[in-house]
C-alpha positions in Angstrom: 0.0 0.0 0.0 0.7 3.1 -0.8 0.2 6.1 1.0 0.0 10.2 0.1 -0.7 12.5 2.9 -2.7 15.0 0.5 -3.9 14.9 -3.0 -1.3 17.6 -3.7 1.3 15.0 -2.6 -0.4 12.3 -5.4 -0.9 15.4 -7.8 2.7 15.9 -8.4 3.1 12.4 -9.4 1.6 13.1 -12.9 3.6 11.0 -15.7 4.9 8.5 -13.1 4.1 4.9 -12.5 2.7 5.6 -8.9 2.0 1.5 -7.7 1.7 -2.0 -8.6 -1.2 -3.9 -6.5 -0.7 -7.2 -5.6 -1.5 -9.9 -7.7 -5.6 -10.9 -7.2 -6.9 -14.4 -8.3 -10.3 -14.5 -11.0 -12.1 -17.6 -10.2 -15.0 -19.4 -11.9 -17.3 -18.2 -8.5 -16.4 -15.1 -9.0 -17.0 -15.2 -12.6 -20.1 -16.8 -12.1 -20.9 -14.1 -9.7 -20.5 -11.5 -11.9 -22.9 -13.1 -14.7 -25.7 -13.3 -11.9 -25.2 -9.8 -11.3 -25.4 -8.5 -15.2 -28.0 -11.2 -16.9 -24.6 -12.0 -19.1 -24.6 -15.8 -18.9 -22.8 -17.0 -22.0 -21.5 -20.1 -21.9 -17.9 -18.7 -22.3 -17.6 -17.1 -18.7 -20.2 -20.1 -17.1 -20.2 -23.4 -18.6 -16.7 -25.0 -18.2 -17.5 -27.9 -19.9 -18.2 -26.2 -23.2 -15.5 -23.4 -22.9 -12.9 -26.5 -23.0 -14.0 -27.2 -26.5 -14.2 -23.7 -27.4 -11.3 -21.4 -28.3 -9.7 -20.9 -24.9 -9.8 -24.0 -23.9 -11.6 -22.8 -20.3 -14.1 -20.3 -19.0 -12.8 -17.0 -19.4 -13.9 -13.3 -17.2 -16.2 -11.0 -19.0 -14.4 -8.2 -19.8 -16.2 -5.7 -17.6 -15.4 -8.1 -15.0 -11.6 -7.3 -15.6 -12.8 -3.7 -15.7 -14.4 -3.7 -12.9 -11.5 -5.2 -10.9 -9.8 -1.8 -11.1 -11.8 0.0 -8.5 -10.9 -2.6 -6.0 -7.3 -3.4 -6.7 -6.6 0.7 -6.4 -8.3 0.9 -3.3 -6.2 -2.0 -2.0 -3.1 0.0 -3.5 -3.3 3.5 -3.2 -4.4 5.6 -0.2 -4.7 9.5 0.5 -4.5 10.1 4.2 -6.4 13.1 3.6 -9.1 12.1 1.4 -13.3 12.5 2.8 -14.7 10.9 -0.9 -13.8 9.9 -3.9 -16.1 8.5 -6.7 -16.4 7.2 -10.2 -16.7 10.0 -12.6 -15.8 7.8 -16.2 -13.4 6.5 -18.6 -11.6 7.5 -21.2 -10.3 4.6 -23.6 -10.6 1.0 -22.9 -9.1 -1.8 -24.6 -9.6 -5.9 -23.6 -6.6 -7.0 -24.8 -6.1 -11.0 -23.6 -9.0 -13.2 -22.1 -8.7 -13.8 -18.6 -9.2 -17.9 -18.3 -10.9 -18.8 -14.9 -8.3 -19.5 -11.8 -5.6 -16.6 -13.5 -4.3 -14.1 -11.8 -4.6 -10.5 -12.3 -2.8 -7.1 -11.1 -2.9 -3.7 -11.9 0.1 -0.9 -13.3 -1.2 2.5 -12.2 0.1 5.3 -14.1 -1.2 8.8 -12.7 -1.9 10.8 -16.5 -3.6 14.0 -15.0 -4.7 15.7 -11.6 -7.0 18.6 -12.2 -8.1 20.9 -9.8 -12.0 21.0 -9.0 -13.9 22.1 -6.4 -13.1 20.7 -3.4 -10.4 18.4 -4.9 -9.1 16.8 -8.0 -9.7 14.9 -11.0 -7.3 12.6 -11.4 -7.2 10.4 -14.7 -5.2 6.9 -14.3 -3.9 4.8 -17.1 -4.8 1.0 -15.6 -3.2 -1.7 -16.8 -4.5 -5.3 -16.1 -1.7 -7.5 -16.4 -2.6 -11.1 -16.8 0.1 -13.7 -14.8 2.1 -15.2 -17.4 1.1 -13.4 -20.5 3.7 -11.5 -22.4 0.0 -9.5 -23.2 -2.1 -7.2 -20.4 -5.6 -8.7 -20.3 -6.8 -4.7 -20.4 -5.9 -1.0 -20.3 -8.0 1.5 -19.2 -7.8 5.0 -18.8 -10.0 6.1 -15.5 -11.5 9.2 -14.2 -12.1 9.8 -10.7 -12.9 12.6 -8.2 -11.1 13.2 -4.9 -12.8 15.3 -2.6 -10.5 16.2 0.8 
């Protein structure tokens, strides 16, 4: 974990690679999980039988599954002492670049691209990439906006 004592203190990392998270295992519960949550059942991410006949040879994560992972692995990487809120305000560009099979594991390069003043605090946009354990590839990259309120 890393920690800034203000957003200033993160701010004037702009251009830099400012932390790595540890590395997070995507398994088929949590997979299957996510399809309960978004009505996205195909048999790809949920039936492992199939998906070993099919062109990965296993179930694989939906990609805004691997997108979704972002939020999480930041929050588990990245903390600003002084910070009273922070939320969601977009993205930029996203690519899925490599399929995630079931039982890989993931982890997140977090490159701080801008840190704009607003009221009250920043916005700070964040090139994530999703590396994938063992893959010369990144399973995605994602350019994320947030807002820091202190």
């Amino acid at each position: 974990m890393r920690t800034f004592n203000t957003l200033a203190e993160l701010a004037a990392c702009v251009g830099q690679e400012v932390a790595v998270s540890d590395w997070h295992t995507v398994t088929q519960q949590h997979i299957d999980q996510f399809a309960d949550a978004t009505g996205d059942h195909q048999w790809i991410h949920v039936d492992p039988e199939r998906a070993r006949a099919g062109p990965f040879g296993a179930t694989i994560a939906h990609g805004f599954l691997t997108l979704s992972l972002i939020a999480g692995l930041a929050d588990r990487t990245v903390r600003i002492a002084d910070l009273r809120m922070g939320i969601n305000y977009g993205l930029n560009k996203v690519r899925f670049i490599a399929p995630v099979p079931a039982g890989s594991r993931v982890r997140s390069r977090m490159e701080l691209l801008e840190a704009t003043p607003i009221e009250g605090g920043r916005q700070m946009v964040w090139r994530n990439t999703i590396e994938l354990e063992g893959s010369d590839k990144p399973a995605c990259v994602a350019e994320s906006v947030a807002r820091y309120y202190a």
